[in-house]
PABA-174490 format. One record per residue (C-alpha): residue in one letter; x, y, z. Coordinates in steps of 0.05 Angstrom, whole numbers, plus 5000, padded with zeros to 4 digits. Layout:
<tikols>
@residuo = a u = X v = Y w = Z
...
</tikols>
This chain:
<tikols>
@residuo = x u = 6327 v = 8492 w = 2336
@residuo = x u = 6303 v = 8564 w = 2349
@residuo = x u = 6380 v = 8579 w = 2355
@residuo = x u = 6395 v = 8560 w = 2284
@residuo = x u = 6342 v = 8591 w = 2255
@residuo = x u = 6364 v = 8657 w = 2294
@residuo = x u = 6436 v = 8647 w = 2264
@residuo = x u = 6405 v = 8636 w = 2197
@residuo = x u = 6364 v = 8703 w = 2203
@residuo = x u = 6426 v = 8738 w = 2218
@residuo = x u = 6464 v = 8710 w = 2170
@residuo = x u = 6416 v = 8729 w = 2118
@residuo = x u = 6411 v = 8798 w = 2140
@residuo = x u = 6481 v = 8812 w = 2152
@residuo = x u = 6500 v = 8832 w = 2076
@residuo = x u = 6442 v = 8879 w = 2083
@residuo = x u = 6457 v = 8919 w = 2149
@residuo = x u = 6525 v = 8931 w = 2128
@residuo = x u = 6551 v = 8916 w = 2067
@residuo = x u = 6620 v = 8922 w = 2079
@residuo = x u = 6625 v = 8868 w = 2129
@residuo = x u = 6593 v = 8820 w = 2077
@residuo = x u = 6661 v = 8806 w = 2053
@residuo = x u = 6730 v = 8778 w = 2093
@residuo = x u = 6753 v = 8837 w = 2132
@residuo = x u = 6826 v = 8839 w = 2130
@residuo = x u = 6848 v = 8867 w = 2204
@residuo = x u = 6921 v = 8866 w = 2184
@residuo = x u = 6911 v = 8904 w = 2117
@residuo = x u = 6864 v = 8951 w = 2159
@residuo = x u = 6931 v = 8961 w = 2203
@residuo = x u = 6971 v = 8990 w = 2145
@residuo = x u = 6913 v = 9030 w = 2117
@residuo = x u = 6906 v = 9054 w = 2176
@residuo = x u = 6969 v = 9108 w = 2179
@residuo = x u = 6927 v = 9154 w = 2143
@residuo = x u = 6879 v = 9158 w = 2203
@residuo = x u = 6938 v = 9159 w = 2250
@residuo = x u = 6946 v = 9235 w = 2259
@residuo = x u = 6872 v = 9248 w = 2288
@residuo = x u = 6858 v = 9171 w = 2313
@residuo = x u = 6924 v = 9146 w = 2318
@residuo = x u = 6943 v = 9078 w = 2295
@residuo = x u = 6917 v = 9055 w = 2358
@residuo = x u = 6852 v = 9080 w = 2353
@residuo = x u = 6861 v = 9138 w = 2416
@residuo = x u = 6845 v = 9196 w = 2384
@residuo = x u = 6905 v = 9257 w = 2386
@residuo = x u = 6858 v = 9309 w = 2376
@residuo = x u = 6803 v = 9339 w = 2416
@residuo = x u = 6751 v = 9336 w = 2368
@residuo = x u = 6766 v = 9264 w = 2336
@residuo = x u = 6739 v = 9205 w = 2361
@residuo = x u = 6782 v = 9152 w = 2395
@residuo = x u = 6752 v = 9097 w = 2360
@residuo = x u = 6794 v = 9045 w = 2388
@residuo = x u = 6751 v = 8975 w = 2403
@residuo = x u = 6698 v = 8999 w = 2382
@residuo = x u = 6635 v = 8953 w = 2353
@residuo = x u = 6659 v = 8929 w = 2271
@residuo = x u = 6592 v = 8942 w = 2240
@residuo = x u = 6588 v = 9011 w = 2274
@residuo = x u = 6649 v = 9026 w = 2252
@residuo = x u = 6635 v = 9001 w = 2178
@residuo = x u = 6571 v = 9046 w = 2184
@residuo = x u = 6596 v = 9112 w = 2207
@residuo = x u = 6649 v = 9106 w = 2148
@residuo = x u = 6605 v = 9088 w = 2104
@residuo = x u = 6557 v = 9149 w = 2124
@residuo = x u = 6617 v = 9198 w = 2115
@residuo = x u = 6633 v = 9165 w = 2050
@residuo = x u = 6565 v = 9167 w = 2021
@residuo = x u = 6546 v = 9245 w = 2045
@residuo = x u = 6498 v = 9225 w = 2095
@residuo = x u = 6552 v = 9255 w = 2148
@residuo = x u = 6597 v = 9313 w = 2152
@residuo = x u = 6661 v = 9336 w = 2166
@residuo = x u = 6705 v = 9378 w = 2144
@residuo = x u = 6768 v = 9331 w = 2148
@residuo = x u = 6724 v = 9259 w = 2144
@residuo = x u = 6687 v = 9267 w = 2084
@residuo = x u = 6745 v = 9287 w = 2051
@residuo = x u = 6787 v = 9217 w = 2074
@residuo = x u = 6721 v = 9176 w = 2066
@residuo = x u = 6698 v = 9199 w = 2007
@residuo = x u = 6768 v = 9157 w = 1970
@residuo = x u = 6747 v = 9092 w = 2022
@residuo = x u = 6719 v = 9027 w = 1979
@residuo = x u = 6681 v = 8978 w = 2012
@residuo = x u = 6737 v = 8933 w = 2011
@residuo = x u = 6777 v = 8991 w = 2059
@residuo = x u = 6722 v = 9006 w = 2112
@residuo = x u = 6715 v = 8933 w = 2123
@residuo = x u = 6797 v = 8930 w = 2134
@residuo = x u = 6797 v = 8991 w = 2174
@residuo = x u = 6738 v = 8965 w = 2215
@residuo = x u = 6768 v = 8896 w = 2227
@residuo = x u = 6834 v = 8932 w = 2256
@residuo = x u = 6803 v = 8988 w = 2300
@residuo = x u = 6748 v = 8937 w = 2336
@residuo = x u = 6806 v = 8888 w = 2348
@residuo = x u = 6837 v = 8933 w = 2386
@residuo = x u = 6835 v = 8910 w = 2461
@residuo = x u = 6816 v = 8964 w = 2510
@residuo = x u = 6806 v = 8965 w = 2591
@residuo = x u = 6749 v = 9008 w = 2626
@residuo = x u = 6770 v = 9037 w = 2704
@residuo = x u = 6709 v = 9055 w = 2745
@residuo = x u = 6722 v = 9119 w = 2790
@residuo = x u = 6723 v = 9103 w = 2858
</tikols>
């Protein structure tokens, strides 16, 4: 019982924490959208650049947040706000589906 009331809360609260994720995320769409992200992140999410993020497999809703935080003015970059600032809803959540499917491996040093 306590588990579906913990599923319930969270599915509640979802649309809330990050609106974009409230509807279908489209991973495939997010693929195609992607190629203007390409030449800092590249299309598979390992950034080409030394001061962008490599954002591949990375967590959906953070993601979906930082997007919508560089949409919205809350934060800045020079090259970011300018992309984000164009993204609907309806793209983050495509964009975030695509880069947080992307599978990635860790190797520990030795």
């Amino acid at each position: 019982m306590p588990a579906i009331l913990c599923a319930a809360a969270i599915t509640i609260a979802a649309p809330g924490l990050a609106p974009g994720l409230a509807q279908a995320a489209d991973a495939a769409a997010g693929r195609d959208k992607a190629k203007v992200c390409r030449a800092c992140h590249g299309l598979d999410g390992v950034a080409r650049l030394p001061n962008a993020a490599t954002i591949a497999g990375e967590n959906e809703l953070y993601l979906v947040k930082q997007l919508e935080a560089f949409r919205d003015g809350e934060r800045q970059d020079p090259q970011m706000s300018i992309i984000a600032e164009k993204l609907s809803d309806e793209d983050i959540a495509d964009l975030a589906a695509w880069y947080s499917s992307i599978k990635i491996t860790v190797e520990m040093p030795e």
